[in-house]
BALOVEX-263748 format. One line per field, with one value per residue (C-alpha): residue number from 1; z, x, y. Coordinates in nm, 3 decimals, m for minus. Layout:
% residues N
k <- c(NUM  ...)
z <- c(Z  ...)
x <- c(X  ...)
y <- c(Y  ...)
END
This chain:
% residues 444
k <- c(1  2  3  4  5  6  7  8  9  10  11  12  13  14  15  16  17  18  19  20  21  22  23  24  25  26  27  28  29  30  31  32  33  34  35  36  37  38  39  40  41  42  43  44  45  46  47  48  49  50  51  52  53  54  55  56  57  58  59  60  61  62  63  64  65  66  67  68  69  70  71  72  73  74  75  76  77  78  79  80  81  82  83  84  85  86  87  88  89  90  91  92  93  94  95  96  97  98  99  100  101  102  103  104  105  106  107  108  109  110  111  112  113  114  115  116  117  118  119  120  121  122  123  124  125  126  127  128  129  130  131  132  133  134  135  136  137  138  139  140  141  142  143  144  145  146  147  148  149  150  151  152  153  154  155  156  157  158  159  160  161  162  163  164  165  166  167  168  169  170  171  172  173  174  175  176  177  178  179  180  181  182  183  184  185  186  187  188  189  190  191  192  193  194  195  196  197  198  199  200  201  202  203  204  205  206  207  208  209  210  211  212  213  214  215  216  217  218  219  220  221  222  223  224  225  226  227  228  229  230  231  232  233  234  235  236  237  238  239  240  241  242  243  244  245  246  247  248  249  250  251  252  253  254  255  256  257  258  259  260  261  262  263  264  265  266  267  268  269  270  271  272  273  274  275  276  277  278  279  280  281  282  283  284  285  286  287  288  289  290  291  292  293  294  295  296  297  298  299  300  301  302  303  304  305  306  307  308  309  310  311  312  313  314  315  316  317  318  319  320  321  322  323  324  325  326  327  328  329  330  331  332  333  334  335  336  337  338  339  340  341  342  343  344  345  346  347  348  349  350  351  352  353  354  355  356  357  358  359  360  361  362  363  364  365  366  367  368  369  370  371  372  373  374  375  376  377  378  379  380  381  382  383  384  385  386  387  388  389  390  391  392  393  394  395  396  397  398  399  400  401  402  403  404  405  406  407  408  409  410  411  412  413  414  415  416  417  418  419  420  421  422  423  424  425  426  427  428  429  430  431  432  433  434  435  436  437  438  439  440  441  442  443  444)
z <- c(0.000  m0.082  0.133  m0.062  m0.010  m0.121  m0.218  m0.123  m0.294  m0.041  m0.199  m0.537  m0.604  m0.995  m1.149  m1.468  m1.734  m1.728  m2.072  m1.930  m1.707  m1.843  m2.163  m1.960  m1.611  m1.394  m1.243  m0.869  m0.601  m0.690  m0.729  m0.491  m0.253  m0.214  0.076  0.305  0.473  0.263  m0.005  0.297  0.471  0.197  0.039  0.434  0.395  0.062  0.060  0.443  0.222  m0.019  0.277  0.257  0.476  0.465  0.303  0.315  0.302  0.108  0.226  0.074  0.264  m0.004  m0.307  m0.597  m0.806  m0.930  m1.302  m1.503  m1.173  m1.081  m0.920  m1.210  m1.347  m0.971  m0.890  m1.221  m1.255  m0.876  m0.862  m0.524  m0.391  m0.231  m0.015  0.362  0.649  0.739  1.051  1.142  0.870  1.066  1.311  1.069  0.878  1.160  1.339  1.060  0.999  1.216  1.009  0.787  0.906  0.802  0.750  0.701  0.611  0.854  0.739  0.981  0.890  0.990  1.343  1.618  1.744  2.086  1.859  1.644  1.950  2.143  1.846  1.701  1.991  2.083  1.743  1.805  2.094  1.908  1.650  1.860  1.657  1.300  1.245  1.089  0.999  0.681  0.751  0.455  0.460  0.242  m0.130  m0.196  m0.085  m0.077  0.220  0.392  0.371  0.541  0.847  0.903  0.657  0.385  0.157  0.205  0.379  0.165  0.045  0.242  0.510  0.497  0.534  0.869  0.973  0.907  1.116  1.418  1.423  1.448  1.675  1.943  1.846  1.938  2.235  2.343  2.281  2.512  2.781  2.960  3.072  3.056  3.429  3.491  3.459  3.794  3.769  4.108  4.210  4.492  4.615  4.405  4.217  3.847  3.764  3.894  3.844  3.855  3.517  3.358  3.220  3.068  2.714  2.755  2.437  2.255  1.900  1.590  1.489  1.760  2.192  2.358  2.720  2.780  2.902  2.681  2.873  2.722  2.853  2.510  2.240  2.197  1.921  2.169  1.842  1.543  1.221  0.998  0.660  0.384  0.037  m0.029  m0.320  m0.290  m0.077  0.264  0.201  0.182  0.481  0.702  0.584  0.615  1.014  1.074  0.844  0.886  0.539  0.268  m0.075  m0.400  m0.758  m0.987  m1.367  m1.358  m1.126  m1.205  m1.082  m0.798  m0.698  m0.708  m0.470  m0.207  m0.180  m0.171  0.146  0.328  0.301  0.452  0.735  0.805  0.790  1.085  1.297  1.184  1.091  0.708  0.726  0.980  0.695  0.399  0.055  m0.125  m0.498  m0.681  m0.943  m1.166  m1.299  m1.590  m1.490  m1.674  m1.716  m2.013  m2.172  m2.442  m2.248  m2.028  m2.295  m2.501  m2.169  m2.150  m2.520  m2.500  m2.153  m2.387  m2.639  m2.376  m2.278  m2.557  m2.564  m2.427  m2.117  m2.013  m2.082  m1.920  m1.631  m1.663  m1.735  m1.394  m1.193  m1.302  m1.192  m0.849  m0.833  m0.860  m0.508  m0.702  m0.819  m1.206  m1.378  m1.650  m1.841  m1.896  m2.079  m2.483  m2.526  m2.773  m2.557  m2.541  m2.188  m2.212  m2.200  m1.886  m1.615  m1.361  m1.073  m0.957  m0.807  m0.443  m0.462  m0.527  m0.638  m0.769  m0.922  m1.161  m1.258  m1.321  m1.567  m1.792  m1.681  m2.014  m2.244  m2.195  m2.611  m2.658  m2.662  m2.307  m2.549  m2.669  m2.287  m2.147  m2.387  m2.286  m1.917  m1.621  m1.254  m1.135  m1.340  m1.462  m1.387  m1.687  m1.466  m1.756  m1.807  m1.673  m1.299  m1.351  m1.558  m1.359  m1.075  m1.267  m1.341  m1.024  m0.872  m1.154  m1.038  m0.651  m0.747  m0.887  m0.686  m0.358  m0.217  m0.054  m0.185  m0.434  m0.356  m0.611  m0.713  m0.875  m0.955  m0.577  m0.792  m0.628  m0.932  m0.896  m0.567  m0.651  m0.922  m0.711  m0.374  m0.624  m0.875  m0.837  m0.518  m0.524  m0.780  m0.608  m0.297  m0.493  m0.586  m0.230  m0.274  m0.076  0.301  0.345  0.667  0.918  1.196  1.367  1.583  1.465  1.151  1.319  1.356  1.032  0.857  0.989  0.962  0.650)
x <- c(0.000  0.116  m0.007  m0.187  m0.163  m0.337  m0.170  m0.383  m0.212  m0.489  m0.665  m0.775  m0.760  m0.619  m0.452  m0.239  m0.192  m0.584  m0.744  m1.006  m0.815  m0.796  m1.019  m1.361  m1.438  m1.186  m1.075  m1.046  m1.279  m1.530  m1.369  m1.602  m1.625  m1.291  m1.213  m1.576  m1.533  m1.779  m1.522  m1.261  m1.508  m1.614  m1.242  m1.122  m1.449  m1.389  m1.043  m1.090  m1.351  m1.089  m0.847  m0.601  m0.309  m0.300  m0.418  m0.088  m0.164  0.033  0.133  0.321  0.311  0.385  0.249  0.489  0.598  0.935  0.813  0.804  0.867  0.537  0.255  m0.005  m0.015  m0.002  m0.303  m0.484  m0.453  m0.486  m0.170  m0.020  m0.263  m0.507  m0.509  m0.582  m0.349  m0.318  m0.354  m0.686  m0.801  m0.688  m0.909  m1.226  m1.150  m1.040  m1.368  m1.576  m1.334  m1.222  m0.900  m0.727  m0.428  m0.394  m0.022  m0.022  0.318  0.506  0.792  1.117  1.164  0.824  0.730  1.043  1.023  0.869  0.525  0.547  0.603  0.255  0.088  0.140  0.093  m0.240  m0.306  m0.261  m0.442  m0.742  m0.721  m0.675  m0.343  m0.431  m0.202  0.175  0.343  0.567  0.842  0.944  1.280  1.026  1.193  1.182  1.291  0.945  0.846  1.120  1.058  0.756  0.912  1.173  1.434  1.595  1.690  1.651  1.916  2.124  1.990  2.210  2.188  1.822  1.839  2.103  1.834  1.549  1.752  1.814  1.457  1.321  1.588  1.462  1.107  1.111  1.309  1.021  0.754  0.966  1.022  0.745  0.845  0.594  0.438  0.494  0.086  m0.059  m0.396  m0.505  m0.796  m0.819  m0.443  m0.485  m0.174  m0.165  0.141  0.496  0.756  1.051  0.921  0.922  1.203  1.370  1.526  1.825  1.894  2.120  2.244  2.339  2.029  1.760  1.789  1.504  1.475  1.184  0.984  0.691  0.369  0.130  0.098  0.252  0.009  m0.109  0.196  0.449  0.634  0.413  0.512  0.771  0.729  0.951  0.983  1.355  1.533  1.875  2.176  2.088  1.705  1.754  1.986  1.698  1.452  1.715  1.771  1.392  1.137  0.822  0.680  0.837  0.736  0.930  0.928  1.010  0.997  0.926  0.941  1.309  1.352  1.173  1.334  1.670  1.518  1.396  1.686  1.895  1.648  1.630  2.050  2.071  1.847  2.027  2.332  2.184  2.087  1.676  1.467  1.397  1.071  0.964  1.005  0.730  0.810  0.557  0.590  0.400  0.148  m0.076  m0.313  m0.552  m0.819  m1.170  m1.441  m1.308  m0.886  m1.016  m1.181  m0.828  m0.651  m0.811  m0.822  m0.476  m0.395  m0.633  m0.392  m0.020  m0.203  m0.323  0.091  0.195  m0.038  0.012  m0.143  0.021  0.339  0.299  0.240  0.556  0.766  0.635  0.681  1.028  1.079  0.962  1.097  1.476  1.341  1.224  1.608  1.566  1.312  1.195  0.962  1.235  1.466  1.409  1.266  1.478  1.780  1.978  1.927  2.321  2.337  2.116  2.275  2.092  2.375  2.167  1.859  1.868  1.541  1.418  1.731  1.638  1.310  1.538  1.790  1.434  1.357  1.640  1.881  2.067  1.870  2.127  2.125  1.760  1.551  1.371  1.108  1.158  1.252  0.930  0.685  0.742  0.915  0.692  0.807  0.555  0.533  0.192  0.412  0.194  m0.094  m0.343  m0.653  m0.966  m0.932  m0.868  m0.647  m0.454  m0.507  m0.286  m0.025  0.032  0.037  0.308  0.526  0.503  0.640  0.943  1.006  0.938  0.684  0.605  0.320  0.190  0.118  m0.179  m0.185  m0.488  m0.735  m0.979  m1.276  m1.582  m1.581  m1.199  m1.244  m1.552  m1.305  m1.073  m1.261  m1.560  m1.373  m0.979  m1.001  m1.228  m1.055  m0.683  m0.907  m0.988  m0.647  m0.469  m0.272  m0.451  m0.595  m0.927  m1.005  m0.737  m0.564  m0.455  m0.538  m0.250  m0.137  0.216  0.046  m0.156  0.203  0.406  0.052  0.256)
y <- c(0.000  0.363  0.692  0.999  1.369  1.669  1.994  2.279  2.604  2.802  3.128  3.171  2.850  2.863  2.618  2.818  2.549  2.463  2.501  2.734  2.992  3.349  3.236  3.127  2.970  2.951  2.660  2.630  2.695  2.941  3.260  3.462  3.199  3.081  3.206  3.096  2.759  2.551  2.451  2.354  2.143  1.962  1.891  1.751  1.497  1.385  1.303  1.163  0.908  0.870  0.772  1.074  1.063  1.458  1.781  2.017  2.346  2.584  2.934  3.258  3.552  3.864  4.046  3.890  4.183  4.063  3.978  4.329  4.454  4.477  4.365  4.362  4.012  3.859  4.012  4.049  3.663  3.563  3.387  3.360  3.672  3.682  3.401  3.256  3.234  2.817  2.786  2.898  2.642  2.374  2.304  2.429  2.102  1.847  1.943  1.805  1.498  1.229  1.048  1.247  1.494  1.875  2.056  2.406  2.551  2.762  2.963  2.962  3.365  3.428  3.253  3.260  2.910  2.980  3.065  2.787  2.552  2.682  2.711  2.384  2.257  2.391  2.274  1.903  1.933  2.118  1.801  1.538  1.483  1.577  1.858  1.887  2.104  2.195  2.343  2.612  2.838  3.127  3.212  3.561  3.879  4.024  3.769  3.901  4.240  4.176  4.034  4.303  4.209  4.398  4.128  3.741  3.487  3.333  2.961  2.733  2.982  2.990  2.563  2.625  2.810  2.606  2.322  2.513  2.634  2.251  2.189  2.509  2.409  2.035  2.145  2.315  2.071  1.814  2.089  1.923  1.523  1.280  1.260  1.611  1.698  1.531  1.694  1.613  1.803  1.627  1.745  2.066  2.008  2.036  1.982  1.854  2.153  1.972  1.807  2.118  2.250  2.566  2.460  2.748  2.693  2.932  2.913  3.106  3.183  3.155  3.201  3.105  3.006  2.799  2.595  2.615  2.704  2.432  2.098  1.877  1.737  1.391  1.311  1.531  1.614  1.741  1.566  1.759  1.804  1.999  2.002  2.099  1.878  2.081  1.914  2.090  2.048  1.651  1.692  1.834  1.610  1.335  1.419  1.589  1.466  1.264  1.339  1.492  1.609  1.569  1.683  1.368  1.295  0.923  0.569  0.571  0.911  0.893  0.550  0.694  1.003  0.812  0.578  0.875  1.023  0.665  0.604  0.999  0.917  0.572  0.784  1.010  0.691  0.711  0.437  0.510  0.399  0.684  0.923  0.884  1.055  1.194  1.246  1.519  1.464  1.651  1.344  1.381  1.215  1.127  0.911  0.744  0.713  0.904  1.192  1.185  1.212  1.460  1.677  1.633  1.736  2.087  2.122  2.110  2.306  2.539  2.553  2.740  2.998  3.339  3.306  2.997  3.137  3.443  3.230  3.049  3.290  3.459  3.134  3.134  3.514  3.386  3.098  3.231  3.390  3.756  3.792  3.733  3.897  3.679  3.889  4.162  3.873  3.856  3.549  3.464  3.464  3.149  2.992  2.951  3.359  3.416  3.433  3.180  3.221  3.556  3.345  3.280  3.050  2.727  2.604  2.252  2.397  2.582  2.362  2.136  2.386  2.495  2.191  2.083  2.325  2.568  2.625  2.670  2.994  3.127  3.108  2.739  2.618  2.845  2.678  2.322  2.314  2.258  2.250  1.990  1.668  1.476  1.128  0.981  0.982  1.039  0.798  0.659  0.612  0.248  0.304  0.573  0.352  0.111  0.314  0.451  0.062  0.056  0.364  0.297  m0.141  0.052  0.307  0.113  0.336  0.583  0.745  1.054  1.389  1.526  1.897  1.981  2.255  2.260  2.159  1.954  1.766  1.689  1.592  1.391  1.187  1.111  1.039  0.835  0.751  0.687  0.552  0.255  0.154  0.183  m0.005  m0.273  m0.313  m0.335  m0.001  0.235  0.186  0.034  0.262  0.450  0.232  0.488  0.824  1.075  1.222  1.019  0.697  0.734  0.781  0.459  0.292  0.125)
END
């Protein structure tokens, strides 16, 4: 059996490369509605049905203006902006669910430790042990400049970062050792203070004394997840990780990844099967091969239009972390001529997309290179059902991550559609064993 996740890029709700966006209907949750709790609600019960380890919760906390140096096509086209903060979402959709866990990102530049601790804590508590939390370093230098910052860390130093804040973090949520709440009424003692302790922990990035001044939640530790491919970003989730997410072209690729992640965390004396990896997908998926694949033919057509590359070619400006502006390179420029080095971003994301295509055209590269991969997921949902059976026998596991358009009817083809038919094939759980997002995760 495999575990399934559910990327939630919270707000608008569009989805760029569909067929329909900027030329009718958009996709996504209803574009006046998206931000009302109806379409939350009902996405936590149908993928619970569906028997979703998680929903992850995406978060970005600017106004991206670093294509054509301004603003205008980020909030014309609804692409990052507006959207909700995560964490209040949590316990909306936990309350009307009783399986399925919810991460909502937290970014190590935006919450000092000691808040993250209480309020992931208070969290789990609130959920019973639903909630994780993904752990992002933030990309650009517009995020930063809203926390006080004039320009963003470095990338490495960003990831040295990241490490020390899960280090102060689950130093917190262990400041309290198990016994220390008595809760005697009886005595009128609550709790036993020489079982709580300050953390004094001081570091290069981060001094916080401690204790933390909530009781801990029913996992103790909240599950870690991160989606760094780069060197130091498979070294955290190597040492820190219960989940992590991955970009991958194929079974072969995304073999070689997660034997790459399970030697690292061997290497750091972890068991490798505490730490799930969860592969990306965008699958086209319809009633019949043929509808699948004609969807998925008016999608590459839809590609090379303008407004899909307009969207790309913005992606890419905020993907080198705001540094390179895309849309003021000719796109005829060799890919060889731009100078790449300038990005301080999502470093694997770009060498993704212009990796080895170093003498074609922005244009050329821009037209046909996509940061998140469809895996050959296109078909029927037996017949994706199939195929991802296929991909998870050669890759050894551990599971698939779907990004899609927030549509009732996606979520209706995947919770009614895809997964009875993965069910009926042994590769997805029949009903949750455990209580906790942890428990749910080593489950298998």
């Amino acid at each position: 059996m495999f575990h399934m996740g559910w990327f939630l890029g919270d707000g608008f709700g569009i989805h760029p490369w569909s067929p329909t966006n900027g030329d009718g209907p958009w996709t996504g949750t209803n574009h006046l509605d998206w931000m009302k709790p109806d379409i939350h609600v009902d996405m936590a019960r149908s993928l619970e049905r569906a028997g979703f380890d998680y929903i992850l919760i995406e978060d970005t906390s600017m106004v991206e203006d670093s294509y054509k140096n301004s603003a205008e096509t980020s909030l014309r086209r609804g692409f990052m902006a507006p959207k909700n903060d995560p964490l209040p979402l949590v316990p909306l959709m936990t309350q009307q669910t009783k399986h399925i866990g919810i991460i909502p990102t937290v970014s190590t530049i935006q919450y000092p430790p000691f808040l993250a601790a209480r309020a992931f804590t208070t969290l789990d508590h609130l959920t019973e042990g639903r909630v994780g939390m993904n752990v992002v370093t933030s990309v650009t230098d517009r995020v930063a400049q809203n926390f006080g910052y004039e320009r963003h860390l470095e990338h490495d130093e960003r990831y040295e970062m990241a490490m020390e804040w899960i280090d102060v973090v689950k130093a917190l949520q262990n400041s309290w050792e198990d016994g220390a709440v008595i809760a005697d009424p009886y005595a009128g003692v609550y709790a036993d203070h020489t079982k709580v302790n300050p953390i004094e922990f001081v570091g290069k990035y981060f001094k916080c004394r401690g204790p933390l001044n909530t009781i801990p939640g029913p996992q103790r530790d909240v599950p870690v997840c991160s989606a760094g491919s780069s060197e130091l970003g498979r070294v955290l989730a190597a040492n820190y990780d219960d989940t992590q997410i991955a970009i991958v072209k194929d079974a072969a690729d995304a073999k070689t990844y997660r034997e790459n992640i399970r030697a690292r965390a061997a290497a750091a004396g972890r068991n490798p099967d505490d730490i799930k990896v969860l592969f990306i997908a965008t699958p086209t998926i319809a009633a019949t091969d043929a509808e699948a694949q004609a969807a998925y033919e008016a999608a590459q057509a839809f590609r090379k239009t303008d407004k899909a590359i307009e969207y790309n070619l913005w992606n890419m400006s905020y993907t080198s972390g705001g540094r390179i502006d895309f849309g003021a390179i000719d796109p005829d420029t060799r890919v060889g001529d731009i100078d790449l080095s300038k990005q301080n971003g999502e470093y694997t994301s770009i060498a993704g997309l212009f990796g080895g295509r170093e003498d074609e055209t922005l244009r050329e590269v821009v037209a046909s290179s996509f940061q998140v991969k469809d895996m050959g997921l296109i078909g029927s949902p037996s017949t994706i059902a199939d195929k991802m059976g296929e991909i998870m026998e050669e890759a050894g596991g551990d599971g698939f991550l779907f990004y899609l358009p927030t549509t009732r009817m996606n979520l209706a083809m995947i919770s009614d559609g895809l997964a009875p038919e993965l069910r009926r094939r042994g590769l997805i759980r029949e009903e949750y064993t455990g209580s906790t997002l942890k428990e749910n995760l080593r489950a298998f």
